[in-house]
C-alpha positions, 0 to 999 in steps of 0.5 A, a space after each residue: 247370756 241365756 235367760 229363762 223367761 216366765 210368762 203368762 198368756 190369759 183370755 184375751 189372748 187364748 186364741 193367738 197360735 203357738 206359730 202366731 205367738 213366736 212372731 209376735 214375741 219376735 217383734 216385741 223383742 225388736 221393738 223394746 231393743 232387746 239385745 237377742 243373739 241370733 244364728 249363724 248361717 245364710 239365714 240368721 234368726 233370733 236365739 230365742 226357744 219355747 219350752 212347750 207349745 201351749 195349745 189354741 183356747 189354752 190360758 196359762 201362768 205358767 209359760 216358759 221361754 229361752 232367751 240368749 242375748 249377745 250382750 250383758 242386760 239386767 233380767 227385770 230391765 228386760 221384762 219391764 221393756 217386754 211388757 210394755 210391747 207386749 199385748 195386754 193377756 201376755 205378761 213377763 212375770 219373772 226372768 233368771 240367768 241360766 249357764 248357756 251349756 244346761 240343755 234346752 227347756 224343750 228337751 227336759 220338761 217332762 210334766 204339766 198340772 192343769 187346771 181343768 173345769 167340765 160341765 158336771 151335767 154328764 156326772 150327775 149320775 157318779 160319785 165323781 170321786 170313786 170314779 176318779 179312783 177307778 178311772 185310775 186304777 185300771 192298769 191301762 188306758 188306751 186311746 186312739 191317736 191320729 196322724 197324717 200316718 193313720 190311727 195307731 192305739 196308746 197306752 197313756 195310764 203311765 202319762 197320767 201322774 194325778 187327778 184331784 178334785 179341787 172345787 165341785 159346785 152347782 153345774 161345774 167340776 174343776 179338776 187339777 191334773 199332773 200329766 207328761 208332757 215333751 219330747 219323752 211322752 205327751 198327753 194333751 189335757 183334752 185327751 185324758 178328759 176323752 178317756 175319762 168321758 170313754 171310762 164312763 160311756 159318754 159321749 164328749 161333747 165339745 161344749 163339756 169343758 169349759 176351760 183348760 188353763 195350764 198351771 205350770 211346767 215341770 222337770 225333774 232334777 236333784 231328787 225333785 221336780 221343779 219349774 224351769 225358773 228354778 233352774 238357776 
């Protein structure tokens, strides 16, 4: 039995590492005697996959996982006994069968929408809506990206799907963003607000984005894109 797995992970839990979570989630799952298929092998493991690293300092509701069990369980039976091992910030919300054979979370999602929220000091000067629309309309955005090979330069115009502004109050500027993300083409939230801030000759300081919380996770099938829940 495989199942997808919908979960939260809030502020109090922000800081957690993607490698710190796999453990966690590991124990919880032993703990509320949840019947995980493991691996074959000298060195077996839980059955158990992430749809897509959520970054350290990010909140999300919209987090997914793969769950495979060697035994029949009732989806909302699972959350249940989840939730009651699992920290409070992390919550399973929704869970479904999916065919065992449809390939991996990791391997198909392809987009991310965020919610972005900046200190609106640095645009006091901008109409913040033209320079969204000129920011977008340059036919490529260029960004330096660094690696344990060195520097290499990134096109990453075609990563970016939208830009919308949602809410603009005294001192604060939310911004909902639809970018790739996976094994195909990845963007990293803080990285399209480095060459936003790059478009508008500013320097970045740490101190201007406020929060980063990932709204969900998508891929494309039939002729739309839906979240992974939906699969089934």
């Amino acid at each position: 039995m495989r199942l997808v797995v919908k979960y939260t992970k809030e502020e109090k839990v922000k800081y957690i590492s993607h490698l710190d979570f796999i453990r966690l989630a590991q124990r919880a799952l032993r703990r509320a005697d949840i019947p995980v298929a493991y691996s074959q092998g000298f060195n077996p493991h839980p059955k158990v996959s992430f749809a897509s690293a959520l970054a350290v300092g990010v909140t999300s509701e919209g987090e997914y996982m793969d769950i495979y069990l060697d035994r029949e369980m009732d989806a909302d039976l699972l959350c249940s006994r989840m939730n009651e091992k699992l920290p409070e910030g992390i919550r399973f919300v929704d869970c479904v069968e999916i065919d065992e054979k449809h390939p991996s979370l990791m391997s198909i999602i392809e987009r991310a929408s965020y919610l972005i929220s900046l200190s609106s000091q640095p645009f006091d000067q901008y109409d913040i809506i033209a320079l969204i629309d000129e920011f977008l309309s340059q036919s490529e955005i260029l960004i330096t990206r660094t690696n344990r090979k060195g520097n290499r330069i990134v096109d990453i115009r075609e990563m970016i799907h939208s830009i919308d502004i949602v809410d603009q109050s005294i001192g604060r500027i939310d911004l909902k963003v639809v970018i790739s993300t996976g094994s195909k083409a990845n963007l990293r939230p803080e990285q399209l607000v480095g060459a936003l801030f790059d478009f508008t000759n500013i320097s970045l300081n740490p101190g201007f984005i406020l929060k980063i919380h990932r709204l969900g996770l998508y891929l494309f099938k039939d002729g739309r894109w839906i979240t992974p829940i939906e699969i089934g």
